[in-house]
N, C-alpha and C positions, 0 to 999 in steps of 0.2 A: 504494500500500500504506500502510496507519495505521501509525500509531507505536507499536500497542497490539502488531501484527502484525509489525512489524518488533523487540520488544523478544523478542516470543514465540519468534521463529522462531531467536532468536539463539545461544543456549547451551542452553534445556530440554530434559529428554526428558519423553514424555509415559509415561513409567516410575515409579512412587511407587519411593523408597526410603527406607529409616530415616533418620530425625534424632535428633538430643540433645535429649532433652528439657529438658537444665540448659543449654543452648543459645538455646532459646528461653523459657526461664525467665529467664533472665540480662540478657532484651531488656529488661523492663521489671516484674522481682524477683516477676510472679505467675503462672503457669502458665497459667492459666485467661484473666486479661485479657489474657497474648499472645496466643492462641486466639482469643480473641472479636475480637481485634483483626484478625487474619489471618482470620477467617471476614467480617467487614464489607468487608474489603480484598475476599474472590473474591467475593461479591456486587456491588462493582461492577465488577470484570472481567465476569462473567457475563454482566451488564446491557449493559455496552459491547459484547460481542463479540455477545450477541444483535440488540442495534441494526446494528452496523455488516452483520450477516450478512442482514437482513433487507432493508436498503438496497441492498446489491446483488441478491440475488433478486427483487428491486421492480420492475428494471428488464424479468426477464426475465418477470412473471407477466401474464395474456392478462384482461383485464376481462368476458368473455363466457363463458357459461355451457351452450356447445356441448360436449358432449362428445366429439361426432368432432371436435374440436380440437385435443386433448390431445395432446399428443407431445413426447419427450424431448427438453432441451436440453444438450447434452455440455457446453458453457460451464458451467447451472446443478450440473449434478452434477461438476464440478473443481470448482468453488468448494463448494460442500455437503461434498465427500473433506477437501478442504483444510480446511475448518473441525473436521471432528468426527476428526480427528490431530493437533489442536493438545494441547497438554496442558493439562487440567481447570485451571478458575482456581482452584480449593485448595490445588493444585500452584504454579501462579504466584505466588500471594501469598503462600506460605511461604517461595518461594525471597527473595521481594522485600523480606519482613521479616527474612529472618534477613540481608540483603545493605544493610540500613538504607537502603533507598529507599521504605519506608512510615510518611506525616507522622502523627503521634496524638499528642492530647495529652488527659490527665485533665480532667476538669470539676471545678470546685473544688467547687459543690456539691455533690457526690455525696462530700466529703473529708472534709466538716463535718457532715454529719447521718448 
């Protein structure tokens, strides 16, 4: 199991509920770049968990292009349930930034012009 999947599986529910918005205002004094910062954060969760979800389905998918071949695999659909019950990574990187496990830092040029 990843460490992306063991961090996931730990405390989230995959339920939204309200946050403080002066909570995350307060992360880093602008509403909007905590936002953008936490939407960069679930983009690369996304990105990871679609990798990691495709490498294992990799192992089970058939090269050959018979259709009397096709038939279910119970392995690939537990792993397929197990992925789409995880909680959405918008969900995760909100919890992750308001929990200060998400590194950003300003660009100086963007300070000066």
């Amino acid at each position: 199991m990843s460490r992306l999947r063991r961090q996931i599986g730990n405390s989230l529910s995959n339920v939204v509920d309200t946050k403080n918005i002066n909570q995350i205002r307060s992360k880093t004094g602008n509403l909007y770049e905590s936002i953008a910062i936490i939407s960069k954060r679930a983009n690369q969760i996304n990105i990871a968990l679609k990798e990691e979800l495709h490498n294992k389905l990799e192992e089970f998918a058939s090269h050959t292009d018979s259709l009397e071949e096709i038939h279910e695999n119970k392995e690939q659909i537990e792993i397929s349930k197990a992925y789409e019950k995880m909680p959405n990574p918008a969900l995760l990187s909100t919890a992750e930034f308001l929990e200060d496990k998400v590194y950003y830092r300003k660009n100086e040029e963007d300070l000066f012009s």
